[in-house]
PyMOL Python script that loads the backbone (N, CA, C, O; Angstrom):
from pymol import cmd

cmd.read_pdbstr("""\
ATOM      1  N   UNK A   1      30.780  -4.348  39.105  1.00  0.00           N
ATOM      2  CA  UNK A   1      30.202  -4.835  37.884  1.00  0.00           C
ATOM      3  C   UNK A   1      30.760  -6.214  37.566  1.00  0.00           C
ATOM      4  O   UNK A   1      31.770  -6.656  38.112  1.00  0.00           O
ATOM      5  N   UNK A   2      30.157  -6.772  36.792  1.00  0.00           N
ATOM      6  CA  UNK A   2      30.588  -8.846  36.607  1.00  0.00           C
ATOM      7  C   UNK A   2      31.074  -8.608  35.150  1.00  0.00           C
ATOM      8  O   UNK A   2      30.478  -9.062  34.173  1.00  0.00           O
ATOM      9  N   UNK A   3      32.382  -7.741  35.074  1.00  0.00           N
ATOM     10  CA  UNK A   3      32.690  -7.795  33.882  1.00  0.00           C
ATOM     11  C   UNK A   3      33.175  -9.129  33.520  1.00  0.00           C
ATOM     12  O   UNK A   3      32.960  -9.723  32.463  1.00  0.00           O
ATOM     13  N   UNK A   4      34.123  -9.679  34.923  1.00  0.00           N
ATOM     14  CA  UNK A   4      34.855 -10.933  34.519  1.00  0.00           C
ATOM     15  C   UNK A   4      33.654 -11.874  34.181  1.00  0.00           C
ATOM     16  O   UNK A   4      33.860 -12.923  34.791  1.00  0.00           O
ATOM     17  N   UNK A   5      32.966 -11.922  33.762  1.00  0.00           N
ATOM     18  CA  UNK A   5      31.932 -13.006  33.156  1.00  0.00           C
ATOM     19  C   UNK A   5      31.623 -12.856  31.944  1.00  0.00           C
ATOM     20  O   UNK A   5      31.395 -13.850  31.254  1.00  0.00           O
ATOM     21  N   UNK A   6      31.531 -11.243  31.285  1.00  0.00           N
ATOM     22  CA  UNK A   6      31.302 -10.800  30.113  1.00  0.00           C
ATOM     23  C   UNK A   6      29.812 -10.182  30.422  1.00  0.00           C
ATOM     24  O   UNK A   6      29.544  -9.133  29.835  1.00  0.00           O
ATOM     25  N   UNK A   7      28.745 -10.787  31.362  1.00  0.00           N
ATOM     26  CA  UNK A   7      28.079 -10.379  30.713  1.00  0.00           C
ATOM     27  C   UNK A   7      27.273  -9.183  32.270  1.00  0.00           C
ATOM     28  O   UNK A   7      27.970  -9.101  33.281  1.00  0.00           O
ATOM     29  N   UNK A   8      26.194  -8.576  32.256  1.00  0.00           N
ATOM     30  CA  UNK A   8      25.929  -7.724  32.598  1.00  0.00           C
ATOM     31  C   UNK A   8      24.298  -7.708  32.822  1.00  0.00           C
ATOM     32  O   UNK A   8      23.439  -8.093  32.028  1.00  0.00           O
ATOM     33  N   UNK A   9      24.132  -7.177  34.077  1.00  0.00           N
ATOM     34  CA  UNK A   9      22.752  -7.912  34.645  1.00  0.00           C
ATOM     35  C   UNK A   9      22.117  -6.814  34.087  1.00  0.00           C
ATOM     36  O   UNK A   9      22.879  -5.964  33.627  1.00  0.00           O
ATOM     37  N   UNK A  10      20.638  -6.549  33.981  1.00  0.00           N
ATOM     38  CA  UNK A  10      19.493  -5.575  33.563  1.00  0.00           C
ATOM     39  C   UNK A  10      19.787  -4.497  34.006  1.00  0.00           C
ATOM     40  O   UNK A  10      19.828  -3.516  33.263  1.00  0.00           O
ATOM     41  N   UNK A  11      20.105  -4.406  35.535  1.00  0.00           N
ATOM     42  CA  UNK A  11      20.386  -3.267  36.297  1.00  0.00           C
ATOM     43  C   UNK A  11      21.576  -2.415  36.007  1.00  0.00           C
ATOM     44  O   UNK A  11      21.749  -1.202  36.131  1.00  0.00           O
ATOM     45  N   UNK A  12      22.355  -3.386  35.584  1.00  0.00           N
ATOM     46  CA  UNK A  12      24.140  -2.323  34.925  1.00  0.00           C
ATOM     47  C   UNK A  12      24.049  -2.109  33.957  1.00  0.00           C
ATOM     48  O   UNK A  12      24.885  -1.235  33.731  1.00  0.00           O
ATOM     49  N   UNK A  13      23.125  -2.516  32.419  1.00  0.00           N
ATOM     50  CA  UNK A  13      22.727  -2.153  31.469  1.00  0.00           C
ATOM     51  C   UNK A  13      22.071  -0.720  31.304  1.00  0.00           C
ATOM     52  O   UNK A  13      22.373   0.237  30.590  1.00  0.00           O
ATOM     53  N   UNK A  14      20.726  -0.995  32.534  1.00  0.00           N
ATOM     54  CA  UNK A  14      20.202   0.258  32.280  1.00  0.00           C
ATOM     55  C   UNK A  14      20.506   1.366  32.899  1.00  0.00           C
ATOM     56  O   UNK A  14      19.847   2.375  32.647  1.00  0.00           O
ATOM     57  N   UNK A  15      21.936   1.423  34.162  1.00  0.00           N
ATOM     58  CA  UNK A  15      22.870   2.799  34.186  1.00  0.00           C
ATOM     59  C   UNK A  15      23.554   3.212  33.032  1.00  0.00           C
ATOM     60  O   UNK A  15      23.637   4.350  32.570  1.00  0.00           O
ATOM     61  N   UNK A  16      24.155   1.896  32.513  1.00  0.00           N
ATOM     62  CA  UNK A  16      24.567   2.155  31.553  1.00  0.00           C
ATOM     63  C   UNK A  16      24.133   3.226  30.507  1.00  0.00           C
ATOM     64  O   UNK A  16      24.725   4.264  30.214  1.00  0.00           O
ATOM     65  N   UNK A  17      23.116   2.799  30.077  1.00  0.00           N
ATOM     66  CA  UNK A  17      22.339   3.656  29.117  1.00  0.00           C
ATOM     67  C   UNK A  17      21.882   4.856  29.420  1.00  0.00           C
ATOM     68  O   UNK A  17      21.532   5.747  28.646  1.00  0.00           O
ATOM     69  N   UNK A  18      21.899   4.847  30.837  1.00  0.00           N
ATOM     70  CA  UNK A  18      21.232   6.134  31.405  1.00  0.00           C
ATOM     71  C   UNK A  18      22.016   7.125  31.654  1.00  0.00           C
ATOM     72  O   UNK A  18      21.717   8.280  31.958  1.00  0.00           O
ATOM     73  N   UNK A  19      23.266   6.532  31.487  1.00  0.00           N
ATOM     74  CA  UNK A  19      24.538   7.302  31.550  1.00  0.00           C
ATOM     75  C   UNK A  19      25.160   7.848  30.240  1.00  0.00           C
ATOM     76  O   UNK A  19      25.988   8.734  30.034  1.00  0.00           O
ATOM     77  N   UNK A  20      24.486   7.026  29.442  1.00  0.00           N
ATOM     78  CA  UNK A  20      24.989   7.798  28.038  1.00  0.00           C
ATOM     79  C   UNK A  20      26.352   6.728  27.311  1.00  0.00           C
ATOM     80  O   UNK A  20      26.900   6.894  26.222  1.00  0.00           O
ATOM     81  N   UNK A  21      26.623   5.637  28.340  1.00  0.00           N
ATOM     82  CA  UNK A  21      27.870   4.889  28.588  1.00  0.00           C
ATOM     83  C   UNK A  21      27.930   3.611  27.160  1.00  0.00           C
ATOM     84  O   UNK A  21      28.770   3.046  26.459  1.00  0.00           O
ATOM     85  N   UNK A  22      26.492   3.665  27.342  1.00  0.00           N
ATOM     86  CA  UNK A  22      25.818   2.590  25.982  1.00  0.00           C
ATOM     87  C   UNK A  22      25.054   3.284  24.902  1.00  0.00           C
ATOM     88  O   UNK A  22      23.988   3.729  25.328  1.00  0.00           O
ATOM     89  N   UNK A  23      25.278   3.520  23.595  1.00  0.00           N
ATOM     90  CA  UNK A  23      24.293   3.944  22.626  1.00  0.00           C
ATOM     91  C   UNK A  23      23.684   3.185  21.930  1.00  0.00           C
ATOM     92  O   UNK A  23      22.597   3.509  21.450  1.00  0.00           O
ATOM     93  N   UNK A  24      24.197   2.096  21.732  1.00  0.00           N
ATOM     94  CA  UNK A  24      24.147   1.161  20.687  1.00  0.00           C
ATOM     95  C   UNK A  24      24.438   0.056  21.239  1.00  0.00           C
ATOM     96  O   UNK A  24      25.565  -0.073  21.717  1.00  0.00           O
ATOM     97  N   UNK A  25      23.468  -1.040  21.310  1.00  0.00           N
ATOM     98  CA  UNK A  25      23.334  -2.707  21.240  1.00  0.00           C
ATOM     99  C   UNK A  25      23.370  -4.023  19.921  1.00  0.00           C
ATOM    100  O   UNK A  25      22.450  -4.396  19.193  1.00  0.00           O
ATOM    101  N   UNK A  26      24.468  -4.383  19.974  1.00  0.00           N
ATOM    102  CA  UNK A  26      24.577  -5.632  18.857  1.00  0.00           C
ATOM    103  C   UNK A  26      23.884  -6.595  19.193  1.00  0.00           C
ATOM    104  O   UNK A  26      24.247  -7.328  20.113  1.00  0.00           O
ATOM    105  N   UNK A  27      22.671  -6.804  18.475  1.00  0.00           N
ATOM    106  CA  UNK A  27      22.446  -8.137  18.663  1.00  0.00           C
ATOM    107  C   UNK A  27      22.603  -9.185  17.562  1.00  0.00           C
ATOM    108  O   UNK A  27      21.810  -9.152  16.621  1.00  0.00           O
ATOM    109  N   UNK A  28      23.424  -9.978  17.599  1.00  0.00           N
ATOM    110  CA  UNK A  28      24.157 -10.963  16.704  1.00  0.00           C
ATOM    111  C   UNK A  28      24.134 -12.146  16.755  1.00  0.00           C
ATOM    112  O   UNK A  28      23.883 -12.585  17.877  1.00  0.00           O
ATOM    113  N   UNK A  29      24.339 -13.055  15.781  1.00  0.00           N
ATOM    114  CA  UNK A  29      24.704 -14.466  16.041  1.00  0.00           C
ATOM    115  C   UNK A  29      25.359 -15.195  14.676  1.00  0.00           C
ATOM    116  O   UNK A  29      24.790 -15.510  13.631  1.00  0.00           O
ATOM    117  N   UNK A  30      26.647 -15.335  15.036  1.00  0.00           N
ATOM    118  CA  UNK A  30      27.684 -16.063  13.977  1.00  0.00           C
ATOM    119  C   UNK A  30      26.770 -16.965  12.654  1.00  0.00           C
ATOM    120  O   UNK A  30      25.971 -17.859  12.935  1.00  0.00           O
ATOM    121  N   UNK A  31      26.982 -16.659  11.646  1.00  0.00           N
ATOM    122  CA  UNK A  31      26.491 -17.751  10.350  1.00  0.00           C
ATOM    123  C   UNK A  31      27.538 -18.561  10.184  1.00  0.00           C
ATOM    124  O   UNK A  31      28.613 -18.381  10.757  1.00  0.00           O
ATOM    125  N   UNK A  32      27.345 -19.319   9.548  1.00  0.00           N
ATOM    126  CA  UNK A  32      28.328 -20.922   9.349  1.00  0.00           C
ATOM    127  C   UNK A  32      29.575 -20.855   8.782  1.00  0.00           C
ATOM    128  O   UNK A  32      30.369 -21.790   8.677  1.00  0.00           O
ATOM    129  N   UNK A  33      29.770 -19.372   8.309  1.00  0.00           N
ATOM    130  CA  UNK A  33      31.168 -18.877   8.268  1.00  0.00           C
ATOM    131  C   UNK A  33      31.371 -18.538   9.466  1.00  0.00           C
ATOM    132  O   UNK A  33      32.598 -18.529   9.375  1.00  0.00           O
ATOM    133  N   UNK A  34      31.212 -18.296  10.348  1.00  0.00           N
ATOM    134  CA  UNK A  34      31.538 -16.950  11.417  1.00  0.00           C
ATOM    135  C   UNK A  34      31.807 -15.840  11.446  1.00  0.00           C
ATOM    136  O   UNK A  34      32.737 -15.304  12.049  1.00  0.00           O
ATOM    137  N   UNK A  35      30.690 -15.189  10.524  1.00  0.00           N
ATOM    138  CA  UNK A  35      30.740 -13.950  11.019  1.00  0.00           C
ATOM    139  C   UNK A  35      29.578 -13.555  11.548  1.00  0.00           C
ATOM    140  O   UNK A  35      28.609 -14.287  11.749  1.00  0.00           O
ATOM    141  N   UNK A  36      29.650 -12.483  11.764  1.00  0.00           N
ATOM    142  CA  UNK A  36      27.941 -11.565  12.793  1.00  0.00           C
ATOM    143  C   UNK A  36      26.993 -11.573  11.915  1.00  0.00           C
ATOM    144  O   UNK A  36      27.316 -11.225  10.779  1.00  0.00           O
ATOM    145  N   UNK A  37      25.950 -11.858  12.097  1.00  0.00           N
ATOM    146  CA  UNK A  37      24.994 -11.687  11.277  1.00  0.00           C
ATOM    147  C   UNK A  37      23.870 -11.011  12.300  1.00  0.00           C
ATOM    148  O   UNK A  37      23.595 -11.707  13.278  1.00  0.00           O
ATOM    149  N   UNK A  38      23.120  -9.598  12.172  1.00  0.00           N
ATOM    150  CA  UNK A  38      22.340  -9.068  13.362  1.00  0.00           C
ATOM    151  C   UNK A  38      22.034  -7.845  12.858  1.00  0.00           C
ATOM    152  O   UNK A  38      22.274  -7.314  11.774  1.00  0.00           O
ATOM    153  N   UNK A  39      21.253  -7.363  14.197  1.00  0.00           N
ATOM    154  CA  UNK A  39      20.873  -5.869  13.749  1.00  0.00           C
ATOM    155  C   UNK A  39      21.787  -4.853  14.714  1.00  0.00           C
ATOM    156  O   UNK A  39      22.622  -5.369  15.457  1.00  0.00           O
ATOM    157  N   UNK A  40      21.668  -3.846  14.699  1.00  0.00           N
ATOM    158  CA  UNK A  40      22.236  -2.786  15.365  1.00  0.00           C
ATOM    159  C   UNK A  40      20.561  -1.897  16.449  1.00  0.00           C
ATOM    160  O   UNK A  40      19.433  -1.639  16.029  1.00  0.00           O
ATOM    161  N   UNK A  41      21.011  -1.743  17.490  1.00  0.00           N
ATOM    162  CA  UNK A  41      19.888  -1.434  17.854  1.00  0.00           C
ATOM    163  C   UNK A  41      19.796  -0.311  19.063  1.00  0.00           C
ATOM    164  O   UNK A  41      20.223  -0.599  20.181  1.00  0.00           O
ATOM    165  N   UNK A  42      19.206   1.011  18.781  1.00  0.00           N
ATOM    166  CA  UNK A  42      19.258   1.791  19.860  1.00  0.00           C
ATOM    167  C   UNK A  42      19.125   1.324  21.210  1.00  0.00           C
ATOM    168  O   UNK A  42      18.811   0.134  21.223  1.00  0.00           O
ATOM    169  N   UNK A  43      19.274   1.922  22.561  1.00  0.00           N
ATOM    170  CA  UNK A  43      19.209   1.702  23.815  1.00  0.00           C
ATOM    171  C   UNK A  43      17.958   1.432  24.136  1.00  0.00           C
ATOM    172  O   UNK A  43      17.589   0.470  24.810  1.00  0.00           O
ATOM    173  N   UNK A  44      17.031   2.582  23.488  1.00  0.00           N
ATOM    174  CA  UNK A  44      15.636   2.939  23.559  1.00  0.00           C
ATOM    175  C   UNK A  44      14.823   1.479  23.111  1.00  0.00           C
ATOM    176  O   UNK A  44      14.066   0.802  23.808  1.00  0.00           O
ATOM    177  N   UNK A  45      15.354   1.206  21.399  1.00  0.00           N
ATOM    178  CA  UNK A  45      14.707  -0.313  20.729  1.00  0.00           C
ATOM    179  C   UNK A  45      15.021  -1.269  21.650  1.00  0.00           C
ATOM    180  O   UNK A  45      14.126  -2.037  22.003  1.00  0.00           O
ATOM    181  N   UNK A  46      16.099  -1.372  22.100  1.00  0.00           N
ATOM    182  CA  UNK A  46      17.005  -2.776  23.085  1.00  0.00           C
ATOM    183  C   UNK A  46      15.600  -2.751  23.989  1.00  0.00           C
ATOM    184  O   UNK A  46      14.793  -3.680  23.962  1.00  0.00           O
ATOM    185  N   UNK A  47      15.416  -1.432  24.869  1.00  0.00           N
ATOM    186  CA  UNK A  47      14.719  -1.847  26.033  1.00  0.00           C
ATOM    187  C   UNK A  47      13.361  -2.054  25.972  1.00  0.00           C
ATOM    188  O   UNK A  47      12.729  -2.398  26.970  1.00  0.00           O
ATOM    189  N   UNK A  48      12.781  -1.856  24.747  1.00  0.00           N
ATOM    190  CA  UNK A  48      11.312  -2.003  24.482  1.00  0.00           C
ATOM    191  C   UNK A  48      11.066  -3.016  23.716  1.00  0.00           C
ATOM    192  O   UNK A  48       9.944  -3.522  23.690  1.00  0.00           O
ATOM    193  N   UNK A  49      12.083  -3.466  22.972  1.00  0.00           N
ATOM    194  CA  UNK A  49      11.853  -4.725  21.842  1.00  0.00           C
ATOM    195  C   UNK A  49      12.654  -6.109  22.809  1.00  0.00           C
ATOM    196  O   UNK A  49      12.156  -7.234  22.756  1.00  0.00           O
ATOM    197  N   UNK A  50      13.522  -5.918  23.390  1.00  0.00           N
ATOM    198  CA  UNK A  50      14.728  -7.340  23.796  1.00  0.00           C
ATOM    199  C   UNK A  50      14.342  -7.182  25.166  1.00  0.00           C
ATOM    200  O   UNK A  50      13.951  -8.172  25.783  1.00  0.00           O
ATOM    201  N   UNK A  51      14.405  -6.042  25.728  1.00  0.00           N
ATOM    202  CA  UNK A  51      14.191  -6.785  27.393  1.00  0.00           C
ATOM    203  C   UNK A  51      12.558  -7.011  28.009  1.00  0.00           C
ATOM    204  O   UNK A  51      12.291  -7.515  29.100  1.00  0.00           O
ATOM    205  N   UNK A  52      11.493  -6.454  26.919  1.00  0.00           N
ATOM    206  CA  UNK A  52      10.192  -6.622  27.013  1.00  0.00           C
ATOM    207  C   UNK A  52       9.914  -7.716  27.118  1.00  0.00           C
ATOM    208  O   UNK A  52       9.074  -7.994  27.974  1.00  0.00           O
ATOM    209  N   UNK A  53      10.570  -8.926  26.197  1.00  0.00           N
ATOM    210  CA  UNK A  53       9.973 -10.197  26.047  1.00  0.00           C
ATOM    211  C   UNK A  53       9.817  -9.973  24.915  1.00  0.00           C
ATOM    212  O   UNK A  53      10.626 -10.640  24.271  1.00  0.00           O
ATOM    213  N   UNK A  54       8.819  -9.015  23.912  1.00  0.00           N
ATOM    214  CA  UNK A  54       8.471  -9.139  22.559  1.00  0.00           C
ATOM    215  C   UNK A  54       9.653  -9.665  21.677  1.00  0.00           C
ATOM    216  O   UNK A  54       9.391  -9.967  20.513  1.00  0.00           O
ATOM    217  N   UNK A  55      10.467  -9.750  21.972  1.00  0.00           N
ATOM    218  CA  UNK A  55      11.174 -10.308  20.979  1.00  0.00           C
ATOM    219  C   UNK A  55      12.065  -9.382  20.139  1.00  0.00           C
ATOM    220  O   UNK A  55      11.951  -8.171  20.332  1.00  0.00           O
ATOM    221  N   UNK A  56      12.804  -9.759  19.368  1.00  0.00           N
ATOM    222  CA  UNK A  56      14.094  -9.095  17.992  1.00  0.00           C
ATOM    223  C   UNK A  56      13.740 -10.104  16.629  1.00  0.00           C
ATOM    224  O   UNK A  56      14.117 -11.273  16.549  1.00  0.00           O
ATOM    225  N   UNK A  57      13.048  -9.488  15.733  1.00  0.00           N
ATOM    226  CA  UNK A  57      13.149 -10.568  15.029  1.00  0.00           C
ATOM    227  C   UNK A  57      14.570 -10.587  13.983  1.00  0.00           C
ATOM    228  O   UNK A  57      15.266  -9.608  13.715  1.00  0.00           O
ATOM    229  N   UNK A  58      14.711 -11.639  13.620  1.00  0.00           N
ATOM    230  CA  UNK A  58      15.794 -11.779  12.572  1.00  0.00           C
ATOM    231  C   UNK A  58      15.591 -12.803  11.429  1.00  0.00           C
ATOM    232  O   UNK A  58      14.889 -13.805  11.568  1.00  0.00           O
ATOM    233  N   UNK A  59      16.109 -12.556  10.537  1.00  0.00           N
ATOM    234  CA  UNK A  59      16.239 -13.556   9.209  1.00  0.00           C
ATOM    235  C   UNK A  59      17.583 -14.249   9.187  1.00  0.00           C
ATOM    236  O   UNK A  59      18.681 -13.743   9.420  1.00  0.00           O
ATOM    237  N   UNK A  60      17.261 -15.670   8.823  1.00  0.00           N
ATOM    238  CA  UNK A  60      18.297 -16.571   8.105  1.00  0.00           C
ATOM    239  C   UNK A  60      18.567 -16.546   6.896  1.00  0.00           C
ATOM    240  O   UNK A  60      17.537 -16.272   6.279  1.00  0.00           O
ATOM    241  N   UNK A  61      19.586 -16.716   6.098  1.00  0.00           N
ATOM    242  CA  UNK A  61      19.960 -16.721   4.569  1.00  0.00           C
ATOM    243  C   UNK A  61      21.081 -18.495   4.694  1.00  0.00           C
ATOM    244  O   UNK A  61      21.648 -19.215   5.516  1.00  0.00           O
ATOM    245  N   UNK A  62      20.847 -18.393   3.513  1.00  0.00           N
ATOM    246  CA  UNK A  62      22.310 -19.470   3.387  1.00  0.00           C
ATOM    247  C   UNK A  62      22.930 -18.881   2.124  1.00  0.00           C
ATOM    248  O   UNK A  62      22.261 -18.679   1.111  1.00  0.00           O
ATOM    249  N   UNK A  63      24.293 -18.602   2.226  1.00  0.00           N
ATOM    250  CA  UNK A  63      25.075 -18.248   1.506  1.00  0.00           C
ATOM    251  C   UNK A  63      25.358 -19.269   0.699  1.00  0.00           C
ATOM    252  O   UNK A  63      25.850 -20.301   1.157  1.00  0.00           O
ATOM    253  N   UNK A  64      25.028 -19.086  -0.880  1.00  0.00           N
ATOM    254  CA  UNK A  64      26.251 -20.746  -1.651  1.00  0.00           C
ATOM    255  C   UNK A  64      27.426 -20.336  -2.305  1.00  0.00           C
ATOM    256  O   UNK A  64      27.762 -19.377  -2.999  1.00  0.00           O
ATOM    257  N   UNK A  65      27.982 -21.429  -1.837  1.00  0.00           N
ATOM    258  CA  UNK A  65      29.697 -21.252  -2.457  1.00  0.00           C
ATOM    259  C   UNK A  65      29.598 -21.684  -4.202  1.00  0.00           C
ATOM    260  O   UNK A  65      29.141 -22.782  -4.519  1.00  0.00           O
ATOM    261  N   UNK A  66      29.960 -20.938  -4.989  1.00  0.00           N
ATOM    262  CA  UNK A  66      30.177 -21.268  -6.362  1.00  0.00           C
ATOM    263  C   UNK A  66      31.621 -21.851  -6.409  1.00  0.00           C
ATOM    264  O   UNK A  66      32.341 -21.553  -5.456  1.00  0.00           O
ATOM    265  N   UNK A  67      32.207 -22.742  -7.511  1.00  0.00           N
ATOM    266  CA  UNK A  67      33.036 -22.580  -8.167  1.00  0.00           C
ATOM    267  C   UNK A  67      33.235 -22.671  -9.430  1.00  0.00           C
ATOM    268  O   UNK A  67      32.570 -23.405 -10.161  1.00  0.00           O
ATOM    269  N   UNK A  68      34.676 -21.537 -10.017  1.00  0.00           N
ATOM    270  CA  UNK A  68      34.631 -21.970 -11.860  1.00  0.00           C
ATOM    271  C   UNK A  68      35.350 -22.529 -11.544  1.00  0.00           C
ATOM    272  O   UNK A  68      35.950 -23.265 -12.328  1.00  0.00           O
TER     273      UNK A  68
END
""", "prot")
cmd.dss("prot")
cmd.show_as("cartoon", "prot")
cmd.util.cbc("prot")
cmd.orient("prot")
């Protein structure tokens, strides 16, 4: 497996899952604080919504900083 890279080809994903090894997929991406901003997504959604092509959709926000 290409762990030393981090990341993980289609084919080790979907033992993965088939193994029971994966339940759950983050799909994320840091906001201008850095933190995660994403959905959580079954094995089942991952492989019919993200590796289809159709897409993940997501929303942007902008957080504003107040001060008193």
């Amino acid at each position: 497996m290409s762990r030393d890279q981090g990341l993980l080809s289609r084919d080790e994903y979907e033992q993965l899952a088939a193994d029971g090894d994966v339940d759950t997929v983050i799909c994320a991406t840091p906001d201008m604080h850095g933190r995660l901003m994403g959905k959580r997504l079954t094995t089942d959604a991952f492989k019919s919504l993200g590796l289809s092509g159709e897409g993940i959709a997501a929303s942007s926000y902008r957080s504003r900083l107040t001060s008193t």
